[in-house]
PDB file with SEQRES, HELIX, SHEET and CRYST1 records, atoms N, CA, C and O in Angstrom:
SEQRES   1 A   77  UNK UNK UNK UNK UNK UNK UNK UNK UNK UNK UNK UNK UNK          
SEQRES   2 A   77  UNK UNK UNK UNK UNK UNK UNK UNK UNK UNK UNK UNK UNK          
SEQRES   3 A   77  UNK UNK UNK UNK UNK UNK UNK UNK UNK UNK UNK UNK UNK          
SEQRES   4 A   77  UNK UNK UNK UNK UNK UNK UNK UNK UNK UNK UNK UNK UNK          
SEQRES   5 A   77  UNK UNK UNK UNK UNK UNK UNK UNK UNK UNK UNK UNK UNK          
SEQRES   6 A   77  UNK UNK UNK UNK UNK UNK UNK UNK UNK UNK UNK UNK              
HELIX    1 AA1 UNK A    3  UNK A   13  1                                  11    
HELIX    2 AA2 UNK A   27  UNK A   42  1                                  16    
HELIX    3 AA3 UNK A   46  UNK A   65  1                                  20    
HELIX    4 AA4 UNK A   71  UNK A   74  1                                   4    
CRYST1    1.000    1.000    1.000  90.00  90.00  90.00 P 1           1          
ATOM      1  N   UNK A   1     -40.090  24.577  -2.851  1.00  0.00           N  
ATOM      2  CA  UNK A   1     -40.101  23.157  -2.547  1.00  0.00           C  
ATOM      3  C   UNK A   1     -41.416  22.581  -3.070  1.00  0.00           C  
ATOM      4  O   UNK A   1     -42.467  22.995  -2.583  1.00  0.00           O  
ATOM      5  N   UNK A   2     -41.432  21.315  -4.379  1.00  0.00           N  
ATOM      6  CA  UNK A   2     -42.354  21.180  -4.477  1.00  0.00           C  
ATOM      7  C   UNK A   2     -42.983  20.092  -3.499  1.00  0.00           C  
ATOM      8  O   UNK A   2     -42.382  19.170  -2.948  1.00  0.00           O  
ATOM      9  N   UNK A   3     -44.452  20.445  -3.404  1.00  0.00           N  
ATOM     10  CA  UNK A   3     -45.124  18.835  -2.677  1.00  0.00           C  
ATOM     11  C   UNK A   3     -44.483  17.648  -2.167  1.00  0.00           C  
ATOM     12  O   UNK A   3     -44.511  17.147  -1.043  1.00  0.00           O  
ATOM     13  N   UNK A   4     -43.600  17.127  -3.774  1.00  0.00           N  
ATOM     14  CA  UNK A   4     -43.207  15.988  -2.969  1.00  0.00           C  
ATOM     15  C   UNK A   4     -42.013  15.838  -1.878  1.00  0.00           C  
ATOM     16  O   UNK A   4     -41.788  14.926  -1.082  1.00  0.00           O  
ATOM     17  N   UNK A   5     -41.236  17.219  -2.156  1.00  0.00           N  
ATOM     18  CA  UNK A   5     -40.291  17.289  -1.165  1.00  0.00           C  
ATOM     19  C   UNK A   5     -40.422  17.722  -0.025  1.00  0.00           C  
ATOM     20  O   UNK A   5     -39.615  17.527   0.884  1.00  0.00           O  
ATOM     21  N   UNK A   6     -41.477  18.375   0.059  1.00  0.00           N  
ATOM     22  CA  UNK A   6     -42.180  18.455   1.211  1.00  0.00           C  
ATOM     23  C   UNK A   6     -42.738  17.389   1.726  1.00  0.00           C  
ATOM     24  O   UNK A   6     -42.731  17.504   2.952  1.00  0.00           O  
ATOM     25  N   UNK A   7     -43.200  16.445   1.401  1.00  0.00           N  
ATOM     26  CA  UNK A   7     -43.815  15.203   1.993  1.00  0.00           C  
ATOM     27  C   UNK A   7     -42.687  14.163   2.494  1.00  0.00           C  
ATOM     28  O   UNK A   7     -42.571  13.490   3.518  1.00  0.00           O  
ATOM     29  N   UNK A   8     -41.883  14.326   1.300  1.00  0.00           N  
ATOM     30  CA  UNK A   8     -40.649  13.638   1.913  1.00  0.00           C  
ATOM     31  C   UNK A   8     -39.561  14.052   3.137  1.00  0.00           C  
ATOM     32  O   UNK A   8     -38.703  13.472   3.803  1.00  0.00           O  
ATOM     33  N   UNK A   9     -40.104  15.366   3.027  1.00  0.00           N  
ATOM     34  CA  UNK A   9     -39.250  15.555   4.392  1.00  0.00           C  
ATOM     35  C   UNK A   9     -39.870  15.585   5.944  1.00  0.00           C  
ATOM     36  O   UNK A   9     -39.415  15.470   7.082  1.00  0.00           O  
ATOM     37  N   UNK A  10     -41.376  15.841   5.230  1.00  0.00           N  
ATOM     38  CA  UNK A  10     -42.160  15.628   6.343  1.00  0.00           C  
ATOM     39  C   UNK A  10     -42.013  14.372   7.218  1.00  0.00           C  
ATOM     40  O   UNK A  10     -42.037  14.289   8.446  1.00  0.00           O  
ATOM     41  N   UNK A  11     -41.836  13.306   6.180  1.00  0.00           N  
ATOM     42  CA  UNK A  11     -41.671  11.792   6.528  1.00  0.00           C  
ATOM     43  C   UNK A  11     -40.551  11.924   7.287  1.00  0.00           C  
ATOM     44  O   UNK A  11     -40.520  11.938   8.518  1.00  0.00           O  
ATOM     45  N   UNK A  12     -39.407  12.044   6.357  1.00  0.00           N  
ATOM     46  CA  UNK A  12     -37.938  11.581   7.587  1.00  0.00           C  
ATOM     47  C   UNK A  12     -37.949  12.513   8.771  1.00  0.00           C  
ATOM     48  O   UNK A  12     -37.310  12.284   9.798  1.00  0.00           O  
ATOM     49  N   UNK A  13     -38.858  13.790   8.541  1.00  0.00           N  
ATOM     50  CA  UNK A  13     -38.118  14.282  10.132  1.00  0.00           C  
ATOM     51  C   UNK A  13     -39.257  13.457  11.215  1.00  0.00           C  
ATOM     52  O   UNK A  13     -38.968  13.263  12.396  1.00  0.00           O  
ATOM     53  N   UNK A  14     -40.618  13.003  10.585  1.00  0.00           N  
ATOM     54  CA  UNK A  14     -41.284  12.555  12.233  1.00  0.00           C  
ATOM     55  C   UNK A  14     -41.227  10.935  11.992  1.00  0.00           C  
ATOM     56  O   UNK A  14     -42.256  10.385  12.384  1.00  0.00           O  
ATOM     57  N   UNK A  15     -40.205  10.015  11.409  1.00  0.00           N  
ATOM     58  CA  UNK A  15     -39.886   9.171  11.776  1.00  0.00           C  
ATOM     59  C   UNK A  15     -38.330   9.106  12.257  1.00  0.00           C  
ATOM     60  O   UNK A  15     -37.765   8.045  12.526  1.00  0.00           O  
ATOM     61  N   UNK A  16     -37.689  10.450  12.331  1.00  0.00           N  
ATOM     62  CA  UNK A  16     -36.111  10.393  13.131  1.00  0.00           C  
ATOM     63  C   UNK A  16     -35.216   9.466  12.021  1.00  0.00           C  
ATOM     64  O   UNK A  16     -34.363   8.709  12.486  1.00  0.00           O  
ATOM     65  N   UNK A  17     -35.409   9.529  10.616  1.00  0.00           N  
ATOM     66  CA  UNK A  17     -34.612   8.718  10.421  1.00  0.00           C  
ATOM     67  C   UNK A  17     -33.475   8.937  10.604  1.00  0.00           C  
ATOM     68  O   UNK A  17     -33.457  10.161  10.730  1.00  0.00           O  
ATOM     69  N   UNK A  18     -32.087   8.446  10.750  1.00  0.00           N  
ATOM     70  CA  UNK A  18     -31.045   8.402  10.584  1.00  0.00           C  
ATOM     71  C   UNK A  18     -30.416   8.392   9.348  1.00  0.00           C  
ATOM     72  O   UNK A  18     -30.813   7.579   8.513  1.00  0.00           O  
ATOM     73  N   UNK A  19     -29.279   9.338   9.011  1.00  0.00           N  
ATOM     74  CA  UNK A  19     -28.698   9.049   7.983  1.00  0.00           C  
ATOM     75  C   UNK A  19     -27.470   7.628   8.264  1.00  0.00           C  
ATOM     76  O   UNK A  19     -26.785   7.276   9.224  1.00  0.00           O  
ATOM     77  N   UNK A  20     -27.698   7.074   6.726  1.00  0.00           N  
ATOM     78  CA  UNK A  20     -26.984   5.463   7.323  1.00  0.00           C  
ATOM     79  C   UNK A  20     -25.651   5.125   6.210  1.00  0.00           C  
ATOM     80  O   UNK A  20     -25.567   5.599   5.077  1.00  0.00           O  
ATOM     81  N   UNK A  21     -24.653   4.181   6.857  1.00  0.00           N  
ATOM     82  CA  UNK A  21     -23.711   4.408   5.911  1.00  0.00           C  
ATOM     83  C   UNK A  21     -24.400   3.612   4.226  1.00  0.00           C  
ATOM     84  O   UNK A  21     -24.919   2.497   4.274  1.00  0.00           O  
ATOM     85  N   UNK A  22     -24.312   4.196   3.205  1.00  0.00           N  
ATOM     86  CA  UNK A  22     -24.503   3.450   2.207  1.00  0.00           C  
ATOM     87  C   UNK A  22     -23.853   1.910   2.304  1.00  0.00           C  
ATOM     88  O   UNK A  22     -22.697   1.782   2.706  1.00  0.00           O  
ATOM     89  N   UNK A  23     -24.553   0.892   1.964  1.00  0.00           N  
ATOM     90  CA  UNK A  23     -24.173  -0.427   1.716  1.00  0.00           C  
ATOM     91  C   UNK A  23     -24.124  -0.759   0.182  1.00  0.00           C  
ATOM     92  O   UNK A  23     -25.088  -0.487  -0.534  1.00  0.00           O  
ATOM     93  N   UNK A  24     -23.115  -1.285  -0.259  1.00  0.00           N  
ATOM     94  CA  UNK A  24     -22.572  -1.217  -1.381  1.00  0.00           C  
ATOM     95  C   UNK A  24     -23.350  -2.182  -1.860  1.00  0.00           C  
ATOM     96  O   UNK A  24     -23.689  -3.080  -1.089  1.00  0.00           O  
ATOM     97  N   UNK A  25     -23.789  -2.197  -3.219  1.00  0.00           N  
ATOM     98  CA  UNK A  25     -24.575  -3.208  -4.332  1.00  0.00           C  
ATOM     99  C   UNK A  25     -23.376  -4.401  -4.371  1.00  0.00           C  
ATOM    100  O   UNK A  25     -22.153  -4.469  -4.255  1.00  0.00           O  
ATOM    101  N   UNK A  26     -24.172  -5.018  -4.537  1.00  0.00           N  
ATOM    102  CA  UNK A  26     -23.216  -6.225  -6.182  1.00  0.00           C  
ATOM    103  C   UNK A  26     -23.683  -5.403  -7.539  1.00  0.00           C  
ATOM    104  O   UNK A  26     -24.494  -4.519  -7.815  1.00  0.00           O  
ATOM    105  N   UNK A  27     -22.579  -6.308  -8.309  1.00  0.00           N  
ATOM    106  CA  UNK A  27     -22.581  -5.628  -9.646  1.00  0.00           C  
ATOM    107  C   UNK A  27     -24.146  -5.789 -10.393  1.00  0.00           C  
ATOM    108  O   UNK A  27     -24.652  -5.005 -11.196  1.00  0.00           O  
ATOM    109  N   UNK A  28     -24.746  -7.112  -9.833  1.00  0.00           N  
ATOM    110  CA  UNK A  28     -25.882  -7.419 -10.505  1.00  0.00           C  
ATOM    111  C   UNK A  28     -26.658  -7.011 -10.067  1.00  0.00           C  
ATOM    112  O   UNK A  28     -27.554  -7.126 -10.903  1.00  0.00           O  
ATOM    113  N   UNK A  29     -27.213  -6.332  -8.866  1.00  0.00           N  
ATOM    114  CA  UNK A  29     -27.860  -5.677  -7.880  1.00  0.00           C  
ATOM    115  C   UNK A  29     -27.850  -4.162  -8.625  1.00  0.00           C  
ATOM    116  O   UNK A  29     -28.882  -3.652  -9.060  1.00  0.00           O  
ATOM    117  N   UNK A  30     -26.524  -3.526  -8.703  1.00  0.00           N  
ATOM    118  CA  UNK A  30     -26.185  -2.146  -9.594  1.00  0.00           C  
ATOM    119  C   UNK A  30     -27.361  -2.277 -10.649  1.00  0.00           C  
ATOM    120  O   UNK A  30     -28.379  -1.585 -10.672  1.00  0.00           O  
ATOM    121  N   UNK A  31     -26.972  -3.447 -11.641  1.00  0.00           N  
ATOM    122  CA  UNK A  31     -27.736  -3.431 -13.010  1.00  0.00           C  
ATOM    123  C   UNK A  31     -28.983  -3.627 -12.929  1.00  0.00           C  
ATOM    124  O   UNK A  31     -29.595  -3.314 -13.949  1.00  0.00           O  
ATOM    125  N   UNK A  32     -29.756  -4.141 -11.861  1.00  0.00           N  
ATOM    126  CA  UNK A  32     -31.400  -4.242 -11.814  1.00  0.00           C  
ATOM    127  C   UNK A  32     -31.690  -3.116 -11.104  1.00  0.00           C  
ATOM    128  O   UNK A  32     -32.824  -2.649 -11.206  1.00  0.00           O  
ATOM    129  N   UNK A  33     -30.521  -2.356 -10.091  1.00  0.00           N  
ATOM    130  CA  UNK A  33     -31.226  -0.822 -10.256  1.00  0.00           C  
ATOM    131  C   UNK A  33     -31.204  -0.061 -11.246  1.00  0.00           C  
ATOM    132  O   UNK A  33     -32.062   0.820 -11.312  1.00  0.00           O  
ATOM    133  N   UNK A  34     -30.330  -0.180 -12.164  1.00  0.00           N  
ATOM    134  CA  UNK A  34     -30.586   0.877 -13.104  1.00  0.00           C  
ATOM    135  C   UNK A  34     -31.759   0.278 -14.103  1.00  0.00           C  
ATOM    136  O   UNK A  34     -32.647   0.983 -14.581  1.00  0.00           O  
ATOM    137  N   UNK A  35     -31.628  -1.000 -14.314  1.00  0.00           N  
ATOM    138  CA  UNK A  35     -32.898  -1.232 -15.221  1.00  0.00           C  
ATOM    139  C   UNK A  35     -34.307  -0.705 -14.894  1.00  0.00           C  
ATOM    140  O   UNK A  35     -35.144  -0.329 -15.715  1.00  0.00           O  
ATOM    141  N   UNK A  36     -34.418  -0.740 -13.655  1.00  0.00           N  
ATOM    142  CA  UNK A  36     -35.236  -0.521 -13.068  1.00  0.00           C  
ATOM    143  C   UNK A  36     -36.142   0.998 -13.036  1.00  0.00           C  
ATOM    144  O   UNK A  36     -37.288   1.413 -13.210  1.00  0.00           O  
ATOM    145  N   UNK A  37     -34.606   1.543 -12.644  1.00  0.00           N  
ATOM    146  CA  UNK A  37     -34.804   3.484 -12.909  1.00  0.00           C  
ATOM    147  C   UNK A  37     -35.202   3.716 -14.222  1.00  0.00           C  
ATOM    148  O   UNK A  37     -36.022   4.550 -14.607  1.00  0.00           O  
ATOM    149  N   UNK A  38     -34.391   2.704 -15.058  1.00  0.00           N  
ATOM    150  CA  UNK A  38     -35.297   3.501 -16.391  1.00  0.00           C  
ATOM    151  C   UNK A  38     -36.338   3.017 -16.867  1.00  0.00           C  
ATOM    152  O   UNK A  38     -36.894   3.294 -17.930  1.00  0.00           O  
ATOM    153  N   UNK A  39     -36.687   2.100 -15.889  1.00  0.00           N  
ATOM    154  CA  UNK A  39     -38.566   1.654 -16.100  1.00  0.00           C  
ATOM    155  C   UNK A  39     -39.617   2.732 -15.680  1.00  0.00           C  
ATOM    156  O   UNK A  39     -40.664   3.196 -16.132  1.00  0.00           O  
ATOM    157  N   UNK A  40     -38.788   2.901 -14.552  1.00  0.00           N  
ATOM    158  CA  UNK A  40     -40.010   3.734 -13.730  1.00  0.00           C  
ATOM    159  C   UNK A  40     -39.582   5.242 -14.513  1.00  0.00           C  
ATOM    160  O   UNK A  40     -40.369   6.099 -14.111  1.00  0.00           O  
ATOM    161  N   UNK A  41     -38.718   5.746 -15.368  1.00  0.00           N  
ATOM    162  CA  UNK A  41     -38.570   6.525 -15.972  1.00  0.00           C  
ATOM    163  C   UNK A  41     -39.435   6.435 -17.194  1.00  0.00           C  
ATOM    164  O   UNK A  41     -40.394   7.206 -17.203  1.00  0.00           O  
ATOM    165  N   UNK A  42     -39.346   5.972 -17.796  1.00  0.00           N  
ATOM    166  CA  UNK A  42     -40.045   5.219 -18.858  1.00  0.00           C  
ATOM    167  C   UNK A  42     -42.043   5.592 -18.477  1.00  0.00           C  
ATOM    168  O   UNK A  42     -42.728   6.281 -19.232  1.00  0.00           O  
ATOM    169  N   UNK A  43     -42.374   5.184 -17.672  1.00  0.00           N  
ATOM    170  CA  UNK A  43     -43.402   5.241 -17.058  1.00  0.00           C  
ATOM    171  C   UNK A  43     -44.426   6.403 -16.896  1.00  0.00           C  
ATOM    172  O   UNK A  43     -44.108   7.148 -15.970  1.00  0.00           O  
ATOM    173  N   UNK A  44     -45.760   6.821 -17.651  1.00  0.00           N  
ATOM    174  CA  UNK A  44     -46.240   8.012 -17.669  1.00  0.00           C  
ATOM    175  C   UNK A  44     -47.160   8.042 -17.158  1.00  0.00           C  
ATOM    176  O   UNK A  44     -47.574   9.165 -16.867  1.00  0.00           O  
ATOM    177  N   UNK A  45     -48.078   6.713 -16.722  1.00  0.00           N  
ATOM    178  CA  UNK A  45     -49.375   6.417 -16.308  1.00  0.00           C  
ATOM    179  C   UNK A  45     -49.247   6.762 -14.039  1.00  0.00           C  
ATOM    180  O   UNK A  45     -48.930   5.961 -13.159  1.00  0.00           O  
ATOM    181  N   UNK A  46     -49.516   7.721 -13.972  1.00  0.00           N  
ATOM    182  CA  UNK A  46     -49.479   8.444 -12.844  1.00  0.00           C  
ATOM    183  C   UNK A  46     -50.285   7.330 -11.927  1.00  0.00           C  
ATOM    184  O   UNK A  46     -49.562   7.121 -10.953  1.00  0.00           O  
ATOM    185  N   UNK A  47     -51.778   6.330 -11.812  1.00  0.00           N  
ATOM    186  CA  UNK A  47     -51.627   5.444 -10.868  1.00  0.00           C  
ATOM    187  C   UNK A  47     -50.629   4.744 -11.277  1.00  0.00           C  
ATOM    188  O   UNK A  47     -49.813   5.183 -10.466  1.00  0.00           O  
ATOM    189  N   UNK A  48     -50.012   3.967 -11.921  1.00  0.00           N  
ATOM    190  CA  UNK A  48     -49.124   2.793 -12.072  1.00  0.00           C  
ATOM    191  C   UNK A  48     -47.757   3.685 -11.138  1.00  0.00           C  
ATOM    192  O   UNK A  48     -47.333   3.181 -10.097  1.00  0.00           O  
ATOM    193  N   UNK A  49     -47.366   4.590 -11.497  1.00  0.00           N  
ATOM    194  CA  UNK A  49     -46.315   5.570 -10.332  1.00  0.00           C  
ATOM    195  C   UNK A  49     -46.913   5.179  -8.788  1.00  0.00           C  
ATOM    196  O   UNK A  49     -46.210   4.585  -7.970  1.00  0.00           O  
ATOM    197  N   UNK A  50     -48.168   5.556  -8.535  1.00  0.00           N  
ATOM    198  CA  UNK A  50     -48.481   5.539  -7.436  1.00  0.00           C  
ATOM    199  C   UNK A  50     -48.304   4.351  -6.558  1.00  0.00           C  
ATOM    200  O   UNK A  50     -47.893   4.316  -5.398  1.00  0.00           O  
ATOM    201  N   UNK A  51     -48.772   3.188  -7.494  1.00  0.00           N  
ATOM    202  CA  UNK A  51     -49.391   2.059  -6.832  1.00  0.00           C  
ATOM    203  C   UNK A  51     -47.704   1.679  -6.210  1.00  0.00           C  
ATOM    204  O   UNK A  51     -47.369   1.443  -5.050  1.00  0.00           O  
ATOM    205  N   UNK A  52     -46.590   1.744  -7.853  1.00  0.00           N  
ATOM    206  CA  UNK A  52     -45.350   1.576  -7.252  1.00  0.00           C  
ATOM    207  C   UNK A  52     -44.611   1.907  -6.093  1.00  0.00           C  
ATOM    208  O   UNK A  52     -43.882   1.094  -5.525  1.00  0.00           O  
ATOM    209  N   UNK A  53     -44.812   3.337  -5.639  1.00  0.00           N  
ATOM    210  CA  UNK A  53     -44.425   3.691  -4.227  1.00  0.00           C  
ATOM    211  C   UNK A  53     -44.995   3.272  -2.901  1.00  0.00           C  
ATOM    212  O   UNK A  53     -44.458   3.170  -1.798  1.00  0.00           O  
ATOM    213  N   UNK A  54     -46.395   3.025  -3.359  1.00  0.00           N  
ATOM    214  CA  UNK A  54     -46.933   2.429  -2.119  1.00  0.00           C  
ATOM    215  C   UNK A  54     -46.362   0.908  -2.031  1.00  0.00           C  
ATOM    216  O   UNK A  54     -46.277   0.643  -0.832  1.00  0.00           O  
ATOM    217  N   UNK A  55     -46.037   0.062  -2.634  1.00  0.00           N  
ATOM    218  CA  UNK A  55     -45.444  -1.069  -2.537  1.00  0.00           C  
ATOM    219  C   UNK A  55     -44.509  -0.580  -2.214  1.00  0.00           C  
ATOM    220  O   UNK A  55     -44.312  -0.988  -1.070  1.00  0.00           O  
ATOM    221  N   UNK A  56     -43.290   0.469  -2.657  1.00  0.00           N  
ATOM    222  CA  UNK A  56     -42.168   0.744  -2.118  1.00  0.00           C  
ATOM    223  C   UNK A  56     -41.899   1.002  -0.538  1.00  0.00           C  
ATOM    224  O   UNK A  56     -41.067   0.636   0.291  1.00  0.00           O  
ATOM    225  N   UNK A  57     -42.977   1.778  -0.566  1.00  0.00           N  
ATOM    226  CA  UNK A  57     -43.173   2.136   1.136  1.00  0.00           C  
ATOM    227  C   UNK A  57     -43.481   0.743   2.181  1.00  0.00           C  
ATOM    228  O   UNK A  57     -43.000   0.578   3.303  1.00  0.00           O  
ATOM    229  N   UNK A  58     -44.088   0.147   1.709  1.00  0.00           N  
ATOM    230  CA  UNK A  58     -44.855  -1.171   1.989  1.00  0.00           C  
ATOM    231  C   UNK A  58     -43.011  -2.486   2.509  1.00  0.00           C  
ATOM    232  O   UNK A  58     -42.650  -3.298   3.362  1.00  0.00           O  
ATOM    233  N   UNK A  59     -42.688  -2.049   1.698  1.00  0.00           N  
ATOM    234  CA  UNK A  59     -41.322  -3.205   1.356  1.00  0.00           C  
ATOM    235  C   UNK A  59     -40.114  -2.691   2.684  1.00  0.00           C  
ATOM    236  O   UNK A  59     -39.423  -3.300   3.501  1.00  0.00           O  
ATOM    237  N   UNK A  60     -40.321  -1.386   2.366  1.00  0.00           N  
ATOM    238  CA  UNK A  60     -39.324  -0.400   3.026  1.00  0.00           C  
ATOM    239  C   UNK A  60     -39.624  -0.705   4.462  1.00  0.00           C  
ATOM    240  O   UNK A  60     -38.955  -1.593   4.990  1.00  0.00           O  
ATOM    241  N   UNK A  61     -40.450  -0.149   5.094  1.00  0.00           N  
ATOM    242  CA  UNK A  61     -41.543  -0.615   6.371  1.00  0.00           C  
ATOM    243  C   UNK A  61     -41.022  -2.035   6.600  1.00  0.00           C  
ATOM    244  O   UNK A  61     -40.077  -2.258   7.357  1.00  0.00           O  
ATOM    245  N   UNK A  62     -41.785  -3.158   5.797  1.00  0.00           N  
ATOM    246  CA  UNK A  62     -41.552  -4.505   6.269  1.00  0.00           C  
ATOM    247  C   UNK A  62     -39.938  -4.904   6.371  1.00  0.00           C  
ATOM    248  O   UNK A  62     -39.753  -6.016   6.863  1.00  0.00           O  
ATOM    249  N   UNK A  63     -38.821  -4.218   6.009  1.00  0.00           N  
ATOM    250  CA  UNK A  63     -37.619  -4.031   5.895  1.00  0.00           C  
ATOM    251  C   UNK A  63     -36.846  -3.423   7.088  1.00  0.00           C  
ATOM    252  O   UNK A  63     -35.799  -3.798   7.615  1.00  0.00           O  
ATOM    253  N   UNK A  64     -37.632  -2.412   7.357  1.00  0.00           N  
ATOM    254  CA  UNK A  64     -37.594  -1.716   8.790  1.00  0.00           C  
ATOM    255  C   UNK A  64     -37.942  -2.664  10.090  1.00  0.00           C  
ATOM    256  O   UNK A  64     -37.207  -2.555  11.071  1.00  0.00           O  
ATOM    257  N   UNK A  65     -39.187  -3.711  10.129  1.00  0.00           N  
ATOM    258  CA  UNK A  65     -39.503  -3.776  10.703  1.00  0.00           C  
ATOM    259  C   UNK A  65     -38.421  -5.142  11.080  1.00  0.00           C  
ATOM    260  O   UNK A  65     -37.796  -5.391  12.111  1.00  0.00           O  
ATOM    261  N   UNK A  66     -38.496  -5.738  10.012  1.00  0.00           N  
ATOM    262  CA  UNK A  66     -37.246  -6.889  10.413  1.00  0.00           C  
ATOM    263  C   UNK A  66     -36.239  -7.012  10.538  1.00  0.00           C  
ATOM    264  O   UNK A  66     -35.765  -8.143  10.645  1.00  0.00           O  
ATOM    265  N   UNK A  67     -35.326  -5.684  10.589  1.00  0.00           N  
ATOM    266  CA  UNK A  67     -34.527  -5.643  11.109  1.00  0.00           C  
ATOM    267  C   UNK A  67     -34.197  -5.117  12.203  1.00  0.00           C  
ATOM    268  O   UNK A  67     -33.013  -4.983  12.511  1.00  0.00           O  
ATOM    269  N   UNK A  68     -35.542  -4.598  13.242  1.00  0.00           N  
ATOM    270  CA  UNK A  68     -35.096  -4.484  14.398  1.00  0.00           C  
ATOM    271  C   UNK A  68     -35.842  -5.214  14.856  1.00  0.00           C  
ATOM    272  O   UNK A  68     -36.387  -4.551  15.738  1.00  0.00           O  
ATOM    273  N   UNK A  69     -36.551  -6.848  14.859  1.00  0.00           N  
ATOM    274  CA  UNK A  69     -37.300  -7.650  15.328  1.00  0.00           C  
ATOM    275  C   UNK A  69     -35.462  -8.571  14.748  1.00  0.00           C  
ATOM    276  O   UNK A  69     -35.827  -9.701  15.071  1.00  0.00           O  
ATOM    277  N   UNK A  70     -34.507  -8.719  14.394  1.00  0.00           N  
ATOM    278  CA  UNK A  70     -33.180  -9.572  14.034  1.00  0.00           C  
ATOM    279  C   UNK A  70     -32.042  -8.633  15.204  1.00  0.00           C  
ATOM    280  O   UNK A  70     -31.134  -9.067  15.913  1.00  0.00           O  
ATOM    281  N   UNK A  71     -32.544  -7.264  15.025  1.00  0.00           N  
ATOM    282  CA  UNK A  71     -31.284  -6.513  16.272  1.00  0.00           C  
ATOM    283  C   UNK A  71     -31.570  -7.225  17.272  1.00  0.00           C  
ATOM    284  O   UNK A  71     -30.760  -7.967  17.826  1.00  0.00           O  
ATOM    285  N   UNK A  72     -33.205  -7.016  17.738  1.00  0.00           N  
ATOM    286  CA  UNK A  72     -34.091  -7.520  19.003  1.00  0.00           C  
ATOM    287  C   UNK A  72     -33.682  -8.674  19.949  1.00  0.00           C  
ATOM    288  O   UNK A  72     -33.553  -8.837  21.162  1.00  0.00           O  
ATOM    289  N   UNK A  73     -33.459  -9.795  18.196  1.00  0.00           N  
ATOM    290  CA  UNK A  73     -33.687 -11.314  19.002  1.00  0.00           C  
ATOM    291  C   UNK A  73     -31.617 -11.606  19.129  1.00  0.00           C  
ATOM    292  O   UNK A  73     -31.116 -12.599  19.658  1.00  0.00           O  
ATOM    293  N   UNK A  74     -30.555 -10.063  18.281  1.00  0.00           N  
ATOM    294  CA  UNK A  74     -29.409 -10.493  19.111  1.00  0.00           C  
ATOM    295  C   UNK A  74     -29.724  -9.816  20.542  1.00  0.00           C  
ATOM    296  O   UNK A  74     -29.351 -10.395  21.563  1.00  0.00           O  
ATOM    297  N   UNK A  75     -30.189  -8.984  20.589  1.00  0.00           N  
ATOM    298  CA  UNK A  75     -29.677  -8.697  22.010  1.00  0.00           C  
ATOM    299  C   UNK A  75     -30.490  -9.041  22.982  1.00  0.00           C  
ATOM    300  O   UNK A  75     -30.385  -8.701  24.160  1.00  0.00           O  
ATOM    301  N   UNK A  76     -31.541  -9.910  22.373  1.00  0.00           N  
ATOM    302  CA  UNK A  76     -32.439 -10.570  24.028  1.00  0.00           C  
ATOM    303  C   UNK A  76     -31.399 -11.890  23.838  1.00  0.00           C  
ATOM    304  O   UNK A  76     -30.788 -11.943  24.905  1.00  0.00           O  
ATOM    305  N   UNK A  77     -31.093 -12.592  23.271  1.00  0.00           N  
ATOM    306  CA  UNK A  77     -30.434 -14.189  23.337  1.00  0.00           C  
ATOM    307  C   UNK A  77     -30.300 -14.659  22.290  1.00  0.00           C  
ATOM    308  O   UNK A  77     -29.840 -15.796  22.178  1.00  0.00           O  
TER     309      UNK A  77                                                      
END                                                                             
């Protein structure tokens, strides 16, 4: 197992994630992920990788966080 799969699993097991049902793209959603993959494929400069995941993590988090501050405010009223 290299490093990063180790880190990555380190992550999901001490935040409990849940496995979740996939939510389906739009078609145009599909095509800016793949453009996308083959950017960051494309990509050799190891900070510019970095800086990207930490925004990823960053997005992911603030993504996390608003949607159980939207569960929150259905089930208080």
């Amino acid at each position: 197992m290299t490093f990063l799969d180790q880190a990555h699993h380190n992550f999901i097991a001490s935040n409990r994630i849940q496995p979740m049902a996939l939510i389906e793209l739009s078609m145009a959603q599909t095509f800016e992920v793949e453009r996308l993959k083959r950017d960051i494929e494309a990509q050799n400069d190891p900070e510019v990788l970095r800086a990207l995941v930490k925004d990823l993590l960053r997005a992911w988090f603030s993504e996390k966080a608003s949607t159980n501050q939207a569960i929150q405010q259905q089930l208080n009223g």
